[in-house]
C-alpha beads as a LAMMPS data file, in Angstrom:
LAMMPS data file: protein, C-alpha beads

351 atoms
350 bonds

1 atom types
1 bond types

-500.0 500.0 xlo xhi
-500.0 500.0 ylo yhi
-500.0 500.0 zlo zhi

Masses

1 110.0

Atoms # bond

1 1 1 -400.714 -479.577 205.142
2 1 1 -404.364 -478.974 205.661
3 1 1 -404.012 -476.728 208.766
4 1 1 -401.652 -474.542 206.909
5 1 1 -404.525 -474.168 204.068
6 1 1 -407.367 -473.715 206.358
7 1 1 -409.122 -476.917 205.670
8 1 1 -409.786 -477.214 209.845
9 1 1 -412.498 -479.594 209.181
10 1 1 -410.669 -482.159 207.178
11 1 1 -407.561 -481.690 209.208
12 1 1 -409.457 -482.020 212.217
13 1 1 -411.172 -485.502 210.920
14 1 1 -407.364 -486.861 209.710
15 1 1 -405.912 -486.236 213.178
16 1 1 -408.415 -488.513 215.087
17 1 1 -407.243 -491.286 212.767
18 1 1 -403.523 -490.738 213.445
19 1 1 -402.271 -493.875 216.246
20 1 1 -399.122 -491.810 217.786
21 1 1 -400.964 -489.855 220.944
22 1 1 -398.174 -487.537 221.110
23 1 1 -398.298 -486.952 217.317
24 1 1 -401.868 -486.433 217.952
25 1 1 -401.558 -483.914 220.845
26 1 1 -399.171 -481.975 218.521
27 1 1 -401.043 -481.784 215.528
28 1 1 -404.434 -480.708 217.881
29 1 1 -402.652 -477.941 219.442
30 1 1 -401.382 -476.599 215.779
31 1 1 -404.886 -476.614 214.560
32 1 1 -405.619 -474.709 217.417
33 1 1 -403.039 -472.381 217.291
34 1 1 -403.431 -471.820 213.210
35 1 1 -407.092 -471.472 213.881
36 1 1 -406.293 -468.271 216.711
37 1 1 -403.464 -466.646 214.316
38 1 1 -406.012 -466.642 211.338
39 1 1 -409.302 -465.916 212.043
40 1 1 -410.772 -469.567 211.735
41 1 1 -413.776 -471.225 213.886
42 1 1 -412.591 -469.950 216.885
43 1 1 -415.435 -471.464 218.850
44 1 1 -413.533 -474.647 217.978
45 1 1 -410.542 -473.632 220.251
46 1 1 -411.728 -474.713 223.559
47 1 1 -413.136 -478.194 222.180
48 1 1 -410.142 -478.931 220.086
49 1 1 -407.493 -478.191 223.682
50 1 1 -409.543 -480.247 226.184
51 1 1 -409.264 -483.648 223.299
52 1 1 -405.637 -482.995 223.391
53 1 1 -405.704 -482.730 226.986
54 1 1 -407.388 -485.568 227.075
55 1 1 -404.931 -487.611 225.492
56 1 1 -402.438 -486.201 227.415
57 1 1 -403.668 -487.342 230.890
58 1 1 -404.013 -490.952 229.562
59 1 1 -400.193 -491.502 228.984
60 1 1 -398.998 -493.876 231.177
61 1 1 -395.227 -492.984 229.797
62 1 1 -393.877 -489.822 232.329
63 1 1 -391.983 -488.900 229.587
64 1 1 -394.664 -488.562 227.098
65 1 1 -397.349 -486.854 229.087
66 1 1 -394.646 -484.288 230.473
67 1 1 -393.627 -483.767 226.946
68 1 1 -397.359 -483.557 225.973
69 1 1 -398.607 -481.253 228.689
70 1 1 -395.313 -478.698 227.600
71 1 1 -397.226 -479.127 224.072
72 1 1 -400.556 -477.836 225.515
73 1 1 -398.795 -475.323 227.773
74 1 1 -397.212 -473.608 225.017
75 1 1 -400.235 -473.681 222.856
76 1 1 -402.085 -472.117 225.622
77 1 1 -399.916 -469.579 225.558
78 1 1 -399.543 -468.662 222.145
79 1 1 -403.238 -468.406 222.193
80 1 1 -403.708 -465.930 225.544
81 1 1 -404.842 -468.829 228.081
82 1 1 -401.906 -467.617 230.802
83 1 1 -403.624 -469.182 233.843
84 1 1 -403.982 -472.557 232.123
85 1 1 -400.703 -471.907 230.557
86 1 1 -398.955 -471.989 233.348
87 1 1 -400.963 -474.630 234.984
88 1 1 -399.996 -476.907 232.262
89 1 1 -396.155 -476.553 232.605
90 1 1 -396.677 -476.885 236.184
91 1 1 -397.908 -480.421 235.596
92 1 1 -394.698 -480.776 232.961
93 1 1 -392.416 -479.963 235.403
94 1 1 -394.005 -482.152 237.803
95 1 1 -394.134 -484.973 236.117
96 1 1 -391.026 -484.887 234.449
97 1 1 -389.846 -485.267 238.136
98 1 1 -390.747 -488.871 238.231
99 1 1 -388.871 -489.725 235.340
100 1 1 -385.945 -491.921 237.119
101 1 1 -383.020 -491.706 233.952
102 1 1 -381.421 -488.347 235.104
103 1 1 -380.212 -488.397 231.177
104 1 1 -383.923 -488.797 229.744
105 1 1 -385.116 -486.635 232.712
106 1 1 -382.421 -484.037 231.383
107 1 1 -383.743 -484.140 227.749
108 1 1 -387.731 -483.838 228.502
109 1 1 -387.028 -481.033 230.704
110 1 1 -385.150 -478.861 228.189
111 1 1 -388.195 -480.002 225.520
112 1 1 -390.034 -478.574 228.322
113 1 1 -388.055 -475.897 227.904
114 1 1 -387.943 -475.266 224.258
115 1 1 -391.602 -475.256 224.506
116 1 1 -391.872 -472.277 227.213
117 1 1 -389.647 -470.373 224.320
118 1 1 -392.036 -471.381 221.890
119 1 1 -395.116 -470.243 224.017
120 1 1 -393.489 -466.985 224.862
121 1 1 -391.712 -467.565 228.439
122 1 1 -388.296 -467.280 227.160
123 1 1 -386.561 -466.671 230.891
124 1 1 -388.670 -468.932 232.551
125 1 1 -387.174 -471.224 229.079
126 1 1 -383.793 -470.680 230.269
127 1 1 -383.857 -471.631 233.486
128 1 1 -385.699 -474.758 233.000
129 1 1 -382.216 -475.346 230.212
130 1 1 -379.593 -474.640 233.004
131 1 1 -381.722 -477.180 235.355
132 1 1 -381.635 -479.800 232.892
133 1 1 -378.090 -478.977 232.107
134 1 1 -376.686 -479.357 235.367
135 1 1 -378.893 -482.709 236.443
136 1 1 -377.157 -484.474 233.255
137 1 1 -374.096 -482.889 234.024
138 1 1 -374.580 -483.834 237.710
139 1 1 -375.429 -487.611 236.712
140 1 1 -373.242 -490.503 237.768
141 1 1 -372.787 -492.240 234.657
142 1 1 -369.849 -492.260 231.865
143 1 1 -368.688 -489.564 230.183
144 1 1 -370.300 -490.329 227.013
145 1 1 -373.384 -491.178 228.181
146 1 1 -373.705 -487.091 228.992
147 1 1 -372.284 -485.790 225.612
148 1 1 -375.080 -487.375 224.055
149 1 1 -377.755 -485.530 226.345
150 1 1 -375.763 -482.569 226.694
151 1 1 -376.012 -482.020 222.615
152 1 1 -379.520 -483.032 222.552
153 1 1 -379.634 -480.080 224.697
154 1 1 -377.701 -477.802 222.346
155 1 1 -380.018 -479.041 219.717
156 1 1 -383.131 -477.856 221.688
157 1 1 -381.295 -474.576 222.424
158 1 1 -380.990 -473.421 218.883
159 1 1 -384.480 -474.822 217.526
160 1 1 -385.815 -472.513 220.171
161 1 1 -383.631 -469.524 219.097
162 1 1 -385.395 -470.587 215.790
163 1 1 -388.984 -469.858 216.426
164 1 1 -387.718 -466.410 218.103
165 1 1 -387.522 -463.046 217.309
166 1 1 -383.926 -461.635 216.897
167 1 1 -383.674 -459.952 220.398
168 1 1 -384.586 -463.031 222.436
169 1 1 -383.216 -465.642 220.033
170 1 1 -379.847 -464.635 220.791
171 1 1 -379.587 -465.720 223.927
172 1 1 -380.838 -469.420 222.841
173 1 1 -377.969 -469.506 220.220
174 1 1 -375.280 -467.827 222.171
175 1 1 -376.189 -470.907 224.847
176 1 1 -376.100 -473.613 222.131
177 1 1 -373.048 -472.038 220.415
178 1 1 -371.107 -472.834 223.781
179 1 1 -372.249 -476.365 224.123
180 1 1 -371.120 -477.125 221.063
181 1 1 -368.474 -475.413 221.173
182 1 1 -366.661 -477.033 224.186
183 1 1 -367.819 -480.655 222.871
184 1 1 -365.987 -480.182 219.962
185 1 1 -369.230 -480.532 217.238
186 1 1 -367.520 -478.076 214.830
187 1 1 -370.130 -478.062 212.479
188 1 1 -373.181 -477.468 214.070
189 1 1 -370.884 -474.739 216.263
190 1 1 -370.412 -472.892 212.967
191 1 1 -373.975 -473.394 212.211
192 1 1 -374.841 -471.358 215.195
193 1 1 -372.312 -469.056 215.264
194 1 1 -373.303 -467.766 211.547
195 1 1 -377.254 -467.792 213.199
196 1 1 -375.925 -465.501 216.029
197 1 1 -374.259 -463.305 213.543
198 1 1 -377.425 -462.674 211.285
199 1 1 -379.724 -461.876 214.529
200 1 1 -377.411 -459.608 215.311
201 1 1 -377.278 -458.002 212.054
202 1 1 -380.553 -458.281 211.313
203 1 1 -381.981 -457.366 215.100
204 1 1 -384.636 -454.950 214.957
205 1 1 -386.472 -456.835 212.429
206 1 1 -385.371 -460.136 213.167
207 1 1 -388.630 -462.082 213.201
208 1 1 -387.875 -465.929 212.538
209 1 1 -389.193 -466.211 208.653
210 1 1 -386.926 -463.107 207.756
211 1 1 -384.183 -464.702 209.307
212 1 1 -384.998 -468.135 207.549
213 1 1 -384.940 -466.291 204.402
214 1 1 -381.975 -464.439 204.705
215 1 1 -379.920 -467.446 205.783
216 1 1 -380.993 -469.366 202.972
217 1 1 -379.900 -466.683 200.484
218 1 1 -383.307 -465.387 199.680
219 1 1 -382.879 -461.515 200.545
220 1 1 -385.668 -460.196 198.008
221 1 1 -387.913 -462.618 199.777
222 1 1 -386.879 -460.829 202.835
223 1 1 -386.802 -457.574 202.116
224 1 1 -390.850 -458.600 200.787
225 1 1 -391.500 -459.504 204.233
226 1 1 -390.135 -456.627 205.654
227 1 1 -392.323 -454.365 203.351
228 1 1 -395.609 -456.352 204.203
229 1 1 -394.900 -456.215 208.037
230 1 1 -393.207 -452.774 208.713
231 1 1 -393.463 -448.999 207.713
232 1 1 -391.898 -445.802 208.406
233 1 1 -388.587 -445.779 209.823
234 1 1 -388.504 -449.238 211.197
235 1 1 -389.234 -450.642 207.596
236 1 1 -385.763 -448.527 206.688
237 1 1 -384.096 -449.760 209.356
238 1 1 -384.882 -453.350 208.267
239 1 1 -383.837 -452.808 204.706
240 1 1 -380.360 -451.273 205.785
241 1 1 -379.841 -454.161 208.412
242 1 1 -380.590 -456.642 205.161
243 1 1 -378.361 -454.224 202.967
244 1 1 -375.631 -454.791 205.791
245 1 1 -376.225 -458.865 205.697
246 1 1 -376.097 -458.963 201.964
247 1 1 -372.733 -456.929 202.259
248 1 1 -371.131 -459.180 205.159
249 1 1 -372.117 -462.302 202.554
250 1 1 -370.544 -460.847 199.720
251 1 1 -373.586 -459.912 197.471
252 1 1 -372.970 -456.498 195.607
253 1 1 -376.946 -456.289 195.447
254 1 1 -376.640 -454.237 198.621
255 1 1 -375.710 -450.908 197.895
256 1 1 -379.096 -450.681 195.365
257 1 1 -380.972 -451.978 198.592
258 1 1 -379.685 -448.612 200.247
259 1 1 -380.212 -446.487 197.664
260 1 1 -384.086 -447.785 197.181
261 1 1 -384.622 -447.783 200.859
262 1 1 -384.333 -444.175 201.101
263 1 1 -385.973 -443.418 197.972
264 1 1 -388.825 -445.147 199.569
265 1 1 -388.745 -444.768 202.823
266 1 1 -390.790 -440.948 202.014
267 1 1 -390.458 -438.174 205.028
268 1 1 -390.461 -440.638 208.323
269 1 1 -389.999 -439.070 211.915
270 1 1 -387.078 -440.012 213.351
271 1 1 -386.467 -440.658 217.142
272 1 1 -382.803 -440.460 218.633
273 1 1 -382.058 -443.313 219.064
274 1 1 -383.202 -444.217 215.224
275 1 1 -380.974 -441.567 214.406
276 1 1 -378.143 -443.343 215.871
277 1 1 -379.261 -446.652 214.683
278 1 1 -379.754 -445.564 210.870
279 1 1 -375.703 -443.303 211.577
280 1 1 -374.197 -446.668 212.401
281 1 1 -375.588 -449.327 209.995
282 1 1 -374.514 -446.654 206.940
283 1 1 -371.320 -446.379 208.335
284 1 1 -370.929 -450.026 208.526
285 1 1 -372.623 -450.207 204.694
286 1 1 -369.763 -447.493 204.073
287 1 1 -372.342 -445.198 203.137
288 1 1 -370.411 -442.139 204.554
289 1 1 -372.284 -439.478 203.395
290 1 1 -375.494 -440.151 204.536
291 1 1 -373.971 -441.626 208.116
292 1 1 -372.368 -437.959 208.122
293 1 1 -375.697 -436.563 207.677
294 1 1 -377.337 -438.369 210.386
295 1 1 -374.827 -438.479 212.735
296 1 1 -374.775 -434.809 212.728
297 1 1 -378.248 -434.717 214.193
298 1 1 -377.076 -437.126 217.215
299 1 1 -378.218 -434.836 219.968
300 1 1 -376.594 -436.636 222.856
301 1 1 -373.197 -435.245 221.994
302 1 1 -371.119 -437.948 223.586
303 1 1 -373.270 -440.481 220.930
304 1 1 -372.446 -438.130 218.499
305 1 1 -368.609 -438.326 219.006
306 1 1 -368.606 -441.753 218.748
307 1 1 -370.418 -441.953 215.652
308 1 1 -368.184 -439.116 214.186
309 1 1 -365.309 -440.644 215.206
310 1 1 -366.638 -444.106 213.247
311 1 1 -367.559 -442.242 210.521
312 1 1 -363.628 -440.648 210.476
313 1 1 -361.984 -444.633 211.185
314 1 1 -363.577 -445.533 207.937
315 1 1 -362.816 -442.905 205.856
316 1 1 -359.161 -443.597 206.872
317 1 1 -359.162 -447.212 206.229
318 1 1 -360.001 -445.664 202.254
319 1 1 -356.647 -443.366 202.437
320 1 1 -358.868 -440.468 203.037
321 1 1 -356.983 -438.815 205.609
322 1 1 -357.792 -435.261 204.973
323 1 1 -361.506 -435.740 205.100
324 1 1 -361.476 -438.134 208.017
325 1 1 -359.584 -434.782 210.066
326 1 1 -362.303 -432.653 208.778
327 1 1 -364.862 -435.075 210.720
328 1 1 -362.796 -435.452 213.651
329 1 1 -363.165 -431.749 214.031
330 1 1 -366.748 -431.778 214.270
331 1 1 -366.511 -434.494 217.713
332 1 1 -367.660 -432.521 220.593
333 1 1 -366.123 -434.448 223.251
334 1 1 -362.880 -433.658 223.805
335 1 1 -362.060 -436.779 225.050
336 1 1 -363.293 -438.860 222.372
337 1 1 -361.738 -436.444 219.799
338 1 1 -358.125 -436.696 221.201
339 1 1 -358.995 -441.040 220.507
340 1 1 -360.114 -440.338 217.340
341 1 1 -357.120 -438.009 216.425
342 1 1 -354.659 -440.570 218.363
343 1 1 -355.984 -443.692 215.900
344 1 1 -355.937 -441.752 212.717
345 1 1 -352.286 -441.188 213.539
346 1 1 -351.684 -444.437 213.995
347 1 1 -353.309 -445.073 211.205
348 1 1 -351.722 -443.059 208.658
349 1 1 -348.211 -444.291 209.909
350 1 1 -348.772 -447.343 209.426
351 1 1 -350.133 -447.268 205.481

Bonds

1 1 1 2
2 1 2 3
3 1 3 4
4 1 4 5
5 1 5 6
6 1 6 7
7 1 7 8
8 1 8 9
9 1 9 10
10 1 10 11
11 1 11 12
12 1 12 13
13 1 13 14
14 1 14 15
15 1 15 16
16 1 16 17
17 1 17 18
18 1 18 19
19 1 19 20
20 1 20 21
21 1 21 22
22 1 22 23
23 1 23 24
24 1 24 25
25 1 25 26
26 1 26 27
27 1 27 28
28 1 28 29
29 1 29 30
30 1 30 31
31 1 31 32
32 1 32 33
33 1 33 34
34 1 34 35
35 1 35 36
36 1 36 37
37 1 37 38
38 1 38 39
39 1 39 40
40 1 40 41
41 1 41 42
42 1 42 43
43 1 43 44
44 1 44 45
45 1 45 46
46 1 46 47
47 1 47 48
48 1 48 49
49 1 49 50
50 1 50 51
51 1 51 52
52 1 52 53
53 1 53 54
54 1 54 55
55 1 55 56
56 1 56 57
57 1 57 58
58 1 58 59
59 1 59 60
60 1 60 61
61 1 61 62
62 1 62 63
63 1 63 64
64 1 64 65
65 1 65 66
66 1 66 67
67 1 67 68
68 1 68 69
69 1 69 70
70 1 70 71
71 1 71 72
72 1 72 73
73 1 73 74
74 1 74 75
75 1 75 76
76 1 76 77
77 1 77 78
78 1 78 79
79 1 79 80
80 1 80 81
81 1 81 82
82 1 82 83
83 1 83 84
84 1 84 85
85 1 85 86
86 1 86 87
87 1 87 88
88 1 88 89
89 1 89 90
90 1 90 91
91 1 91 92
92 1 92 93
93 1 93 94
94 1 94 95
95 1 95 96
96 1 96 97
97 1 97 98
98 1 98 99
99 1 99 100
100 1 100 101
101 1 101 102
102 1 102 103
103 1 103 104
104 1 104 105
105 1 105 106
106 1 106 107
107 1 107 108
108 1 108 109
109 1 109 110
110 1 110 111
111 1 111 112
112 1 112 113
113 1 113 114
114 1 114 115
115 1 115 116
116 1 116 117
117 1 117 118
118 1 118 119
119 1 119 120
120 1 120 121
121 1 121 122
122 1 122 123
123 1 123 124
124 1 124 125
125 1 125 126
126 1 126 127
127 1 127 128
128 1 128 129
129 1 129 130
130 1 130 131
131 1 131 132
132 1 132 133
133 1 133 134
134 1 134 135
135 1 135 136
136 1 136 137
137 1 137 138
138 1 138 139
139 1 139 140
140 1 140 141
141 1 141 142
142 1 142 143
143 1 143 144
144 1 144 145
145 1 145 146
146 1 146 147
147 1 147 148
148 1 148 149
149 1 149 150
150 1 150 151
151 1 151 152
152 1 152 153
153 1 153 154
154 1 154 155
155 1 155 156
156 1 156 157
157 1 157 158
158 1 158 159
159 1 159 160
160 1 160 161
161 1 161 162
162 1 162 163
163 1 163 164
164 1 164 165
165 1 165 166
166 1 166 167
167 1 167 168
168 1 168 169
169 1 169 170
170 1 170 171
171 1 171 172
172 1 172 173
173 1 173 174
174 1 174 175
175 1 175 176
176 1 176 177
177 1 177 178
178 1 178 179
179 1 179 180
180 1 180 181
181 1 181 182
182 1 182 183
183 1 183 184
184 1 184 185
185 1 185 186
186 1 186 187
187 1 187 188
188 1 188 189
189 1 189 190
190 1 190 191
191 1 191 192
192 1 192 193
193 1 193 194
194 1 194 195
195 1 195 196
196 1 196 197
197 1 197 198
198 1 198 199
199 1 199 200
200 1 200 201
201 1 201 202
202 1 202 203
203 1 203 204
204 1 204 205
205 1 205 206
206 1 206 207
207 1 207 208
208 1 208 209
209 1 209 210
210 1 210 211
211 1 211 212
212 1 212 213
213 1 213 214
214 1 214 215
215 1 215 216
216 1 216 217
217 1 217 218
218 1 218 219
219 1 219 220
220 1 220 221
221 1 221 222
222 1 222 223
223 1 223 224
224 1 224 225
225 1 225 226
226 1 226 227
227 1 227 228
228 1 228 229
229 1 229 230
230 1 230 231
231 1 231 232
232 1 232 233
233 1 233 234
234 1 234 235
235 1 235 236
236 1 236 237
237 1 237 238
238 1 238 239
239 1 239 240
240 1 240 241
241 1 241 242
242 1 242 243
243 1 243 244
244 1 244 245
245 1 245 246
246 1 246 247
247 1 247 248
248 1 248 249
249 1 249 250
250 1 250 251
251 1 251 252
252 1 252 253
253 1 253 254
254 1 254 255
255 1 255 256
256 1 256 257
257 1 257 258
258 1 258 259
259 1 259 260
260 1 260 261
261 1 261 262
262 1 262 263
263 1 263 264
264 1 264 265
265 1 265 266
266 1 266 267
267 1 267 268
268 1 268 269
269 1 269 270
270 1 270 271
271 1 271 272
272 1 272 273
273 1 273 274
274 1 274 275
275 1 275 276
276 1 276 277
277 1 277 278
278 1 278 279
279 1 279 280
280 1 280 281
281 1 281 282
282 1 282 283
283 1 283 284
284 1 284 285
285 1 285 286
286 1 286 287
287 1 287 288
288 1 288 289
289 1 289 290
290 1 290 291
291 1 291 292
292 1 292 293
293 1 293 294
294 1 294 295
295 1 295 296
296 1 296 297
297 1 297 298
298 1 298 299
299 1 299 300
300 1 300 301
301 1 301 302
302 1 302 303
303 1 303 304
304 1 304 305
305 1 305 306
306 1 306 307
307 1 307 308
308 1 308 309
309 1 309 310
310 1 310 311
311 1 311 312
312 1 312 313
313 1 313 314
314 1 314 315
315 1 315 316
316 1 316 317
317 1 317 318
318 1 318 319
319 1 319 320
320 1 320 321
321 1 321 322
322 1 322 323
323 1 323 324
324 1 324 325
325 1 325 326
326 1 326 327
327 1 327 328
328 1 328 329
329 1 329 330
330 1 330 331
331 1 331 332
332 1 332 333
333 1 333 334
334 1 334 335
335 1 335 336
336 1 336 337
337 1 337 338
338 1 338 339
339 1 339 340
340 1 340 341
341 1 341 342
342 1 342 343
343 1 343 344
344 1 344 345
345 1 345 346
346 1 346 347
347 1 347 348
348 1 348 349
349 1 349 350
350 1 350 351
């Protein structure tokens, strides 16, 4: 596309040929947006926002011009106009009001919503889903007649948990996992499901083209991404929490993408709670040693227990009774110690 390749003239020229107003708000508002995140003409910015406003007002479809003002809104946002951000889903919300269908009413407000996610108003976002939500739900019409909104919903749901970090995406999916869920659409449930899974693997460095990568089986493109866009600890971090993906999706691969993340990862300060992040990812990657080592410098000795006492569960679950004791013995809290020594017998009885 030409946006993508920085040809904002050109671009610019094609979308004032293009007949589909709404198409034409959304392309305006990603040549403005393109033209903020990369250093382009930004004295185009405030021109290129009041044409697509312009189009905007003169839809005489509700529908459309709610959807279209969301469009500018979250543009707004993305580029730092908050005011006029905000003034803009006002409007949205406003006018989707006058939309009569409670079902079409339902589905422009949660594309209201998806685009507060987008623009980076992720709670306001999920209110703005549970309205629409319960006005379909709430809507005196057949049964069907919801399921079809309701999903529509779903779908909105996870496309927003798509253009999300990790930390806030999760709530998106978790949502949409439960809609489809309890309607029964199996697939697109287990589509979600494995989504959730990954941003929580993968949550400190979860950005939305990692994840992308990662789901489509691309982890050296990944773990390239990571390198470009983090250093220091938090760039180790990410490579263990790819290390741990690669390992929950069966590729071997991972335990070199340990080994080079520490040769790499040089003489990085380490806060506690890294320490205690780093402890349980390489007990998960059954890197025991090295959790050992870190877990030992846990200060907060209750944390340091528990991540003992992991360290100890998985050395048992390899037979290694004798060296999972020798751990246990090194939990300082006596009460986590007496659960640690309690599983490890039930462990060893029953193997």
């Amino acid at each position: 596309m030409l946006i993508q390749r920085g040809y904002y003239e050109e671009a610019f020229s094609e979308i004032e040929g293009i007949e589909d107003p709404l198409e034409r708000v959304e392309l305006l508002t990603d040549l403005a947006v393109t033209i903020h995140a990369k250093g382009g003409p930004v004295e185009w910015i405030p021109t290129i926002m009041e044409d697509a406003m312009y189009i905007a007002k003169k839809l005489k479809d509700a529908a459309q011009r709610a959807t279209a003002y969301a469009i500018i809104a979250s543009a707004l946002g993305i580029i730092g106009y908050e005011e006029d951000a905000m003034d803009f889903f006002g409007r949205a919300l406003d006018t989707a009001d006058d939309i009569d269908d409670p079902i079409e009413r339902g589905i422009v407000l949660s594309t209201i919503a998806y685009h507060l996610a987008v623009g980076g108003y992720s709670e306001s976002a999920l209110d703005v889903f549970n309205a629409a939500f319960d006005i379909i739900i709430g809507a005196e019409m057949s049964y069907t007649h919801k399921v079809d909104g309701i999903i529509q919903i779903g779908e909105l749901m996870e496309k927003a948990g798509d253009r999300l970090p990790a930390g806030k995406a999760l709530n998106f999916y978790r949502m949409a996992f439960d809609i489809f869920d309890k309607l029964h659409v199996n697939q697109r449930a287990a589509v979600v499901e494995k989504k959730i899974e990954l941003a929580e693997t993968v949550y400190d460095v979860g950005l939305p083209e990692i994840r992308e990568s990662l789901l489509e089986g691309r982890y050296h493109y990944a773990l390239a991404l990571i390198e470009k866009k983090y250093t220091g600890t938090a760039r180790l971090i990410g490579e263990l929490e790819v290390a741990l993906w690669m390992k929950r999706t069966n590729n071997i691969e991972y335990l070199e993408v340990v080994d080079k993340a520490f040769e790499r990862c040089g003489n990085p300060v380490f806060t506690e709670a890294n320490v205690q992040k780093i402890a349980r990812l390489l007990t998960e990657l059954g890197s025991l040693n090295r959790a050992l080592e870190f877990a030992r410098e846990i200060k907060d000795p209750r944390k340091r227990g528990e991540a003992l006492k992991a360290i100890a569960v998985e050395l048992a679950r390899r037979r290694e009774f004798d060296e999972a004791k020798k751990v246990i013995e090194g939990i300082p809290d006596p009460e986590i110690k007496a659960e640690a020594l309690t599983e490890l017998a039930t462990m060893e009885e029953s193997m």
